[in-house]
N, C-alpha and C positions, 0 to 999 in steps of 0.2 A: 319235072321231067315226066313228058307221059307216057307210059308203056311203049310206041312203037320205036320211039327213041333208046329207051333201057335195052328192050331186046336187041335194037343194033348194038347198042353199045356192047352189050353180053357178047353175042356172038360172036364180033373181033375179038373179044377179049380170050375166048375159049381157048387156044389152044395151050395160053400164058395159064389160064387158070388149070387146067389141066394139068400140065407141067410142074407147076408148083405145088397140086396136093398129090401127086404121085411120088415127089420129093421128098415130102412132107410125109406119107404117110407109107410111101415102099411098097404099095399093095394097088393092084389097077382097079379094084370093086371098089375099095374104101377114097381112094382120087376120083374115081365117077361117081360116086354116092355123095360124098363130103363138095364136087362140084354145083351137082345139082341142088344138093341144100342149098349150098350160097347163093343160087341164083335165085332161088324160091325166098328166102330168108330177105335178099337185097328189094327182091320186087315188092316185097309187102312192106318192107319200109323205103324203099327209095323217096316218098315224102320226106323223110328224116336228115333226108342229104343237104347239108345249107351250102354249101361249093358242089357244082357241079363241075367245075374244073379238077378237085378232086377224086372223080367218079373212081377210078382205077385202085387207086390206093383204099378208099373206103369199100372197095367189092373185095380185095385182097385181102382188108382185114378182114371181113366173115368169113372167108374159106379159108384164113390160119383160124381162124377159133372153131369152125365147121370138124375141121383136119385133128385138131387137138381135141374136140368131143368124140369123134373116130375113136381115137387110139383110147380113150379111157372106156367108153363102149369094148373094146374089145381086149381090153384087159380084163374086164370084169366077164365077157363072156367064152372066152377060150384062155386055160393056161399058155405059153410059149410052144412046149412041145407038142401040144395035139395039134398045131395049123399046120396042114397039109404043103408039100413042100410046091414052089410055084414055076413057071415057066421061066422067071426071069432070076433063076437061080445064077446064072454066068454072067448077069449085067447088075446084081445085088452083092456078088462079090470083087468087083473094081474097087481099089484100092482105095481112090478118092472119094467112093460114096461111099464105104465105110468109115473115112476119118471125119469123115462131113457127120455121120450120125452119132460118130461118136463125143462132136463137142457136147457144148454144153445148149443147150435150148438156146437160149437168147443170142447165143453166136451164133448157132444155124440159121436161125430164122436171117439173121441179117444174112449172113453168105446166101443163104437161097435165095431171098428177094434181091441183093443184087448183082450177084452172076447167074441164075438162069432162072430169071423171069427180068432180068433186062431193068431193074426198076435204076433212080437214079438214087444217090447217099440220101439226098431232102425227101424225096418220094418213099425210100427207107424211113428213112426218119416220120415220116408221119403217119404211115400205113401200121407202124408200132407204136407209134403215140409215146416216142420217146425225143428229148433233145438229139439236135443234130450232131452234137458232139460226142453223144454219149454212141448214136450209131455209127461212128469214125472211131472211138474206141473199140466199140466190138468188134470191128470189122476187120482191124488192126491186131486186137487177138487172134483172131479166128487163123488167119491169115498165119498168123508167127504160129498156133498149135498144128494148123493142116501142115505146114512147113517140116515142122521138129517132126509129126508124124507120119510123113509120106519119107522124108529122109531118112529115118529111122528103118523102115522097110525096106531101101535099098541098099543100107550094108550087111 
């Protein structure tokens, strides 16, 4: 795939990628930061890509691993209480993105790739590089925790 290619591809892809490390990481510097890596990180190995049919899911996994370098960055560089509080304080308290951040990692991850970044359960499945069965189990938890926890708030 030669670069003028990649960068189309990027570019449809932004606003999913965006999306998804904003989700990913709650914060809009660390979603445009942990973007722009992926994209930097993908272009200098896109040689590395043996499915290009693939493209999508192999750029998704670098900005979940981009997304997950973030957060440990910035664990180690601010405690909790000194981050400055943010604009999207009334859209970080909906109910559903908090129960969403409260699973468990591996559940998230599925929930977020495939309700909003639109991906499919196989496209899930391999953008984690896990069985496809095993992403229809998580997915299947997820579902049954956000459930019992969204229900839970409403009595």
């Amino acid at each position: 795939m030669d670069k003028d290619i990649y960068a189309d591809r990027v570019e449809q892809m932004k606003p999913r990628l965006y999306r998804m490390a904003l989700l990913h990481t709650g914060n809009e510097t660390m979603a445009v930061d942990a973007v722009d890596e992926a994209v930097y990180r993908g272009i200098i190995s896109v040689k590395k890509l043996r499915e290009p049919a693939y493209f999508e899911t192999w750029l998704m996994r670098i900005l979940i691993n981009e997304c997950k370098k973030a957060h440990r960055r910035a664990r180690r560089e601010a405690p909790l209480e000194t981050i400055p509080e943010s604009a999207q304080e009334d859209f970080d308290s909906l109910p559903l993105k908090e129960a969403i951040r409260q699973l468990p990692q591996e559940l998230r991850e599925v929930i977020l790739l495939r309700y909003f970044s639109g991906f499919t359960l196989v496209e899930t499945a391999k953008c984690l590089k896990i069985p496809q069965g095993t992403a229809a189990t998580r997915q299947r938890r997820a579902l049954q925790l956000l459930k019992l926890e969204l229900s839970d708030e409403e009595d």
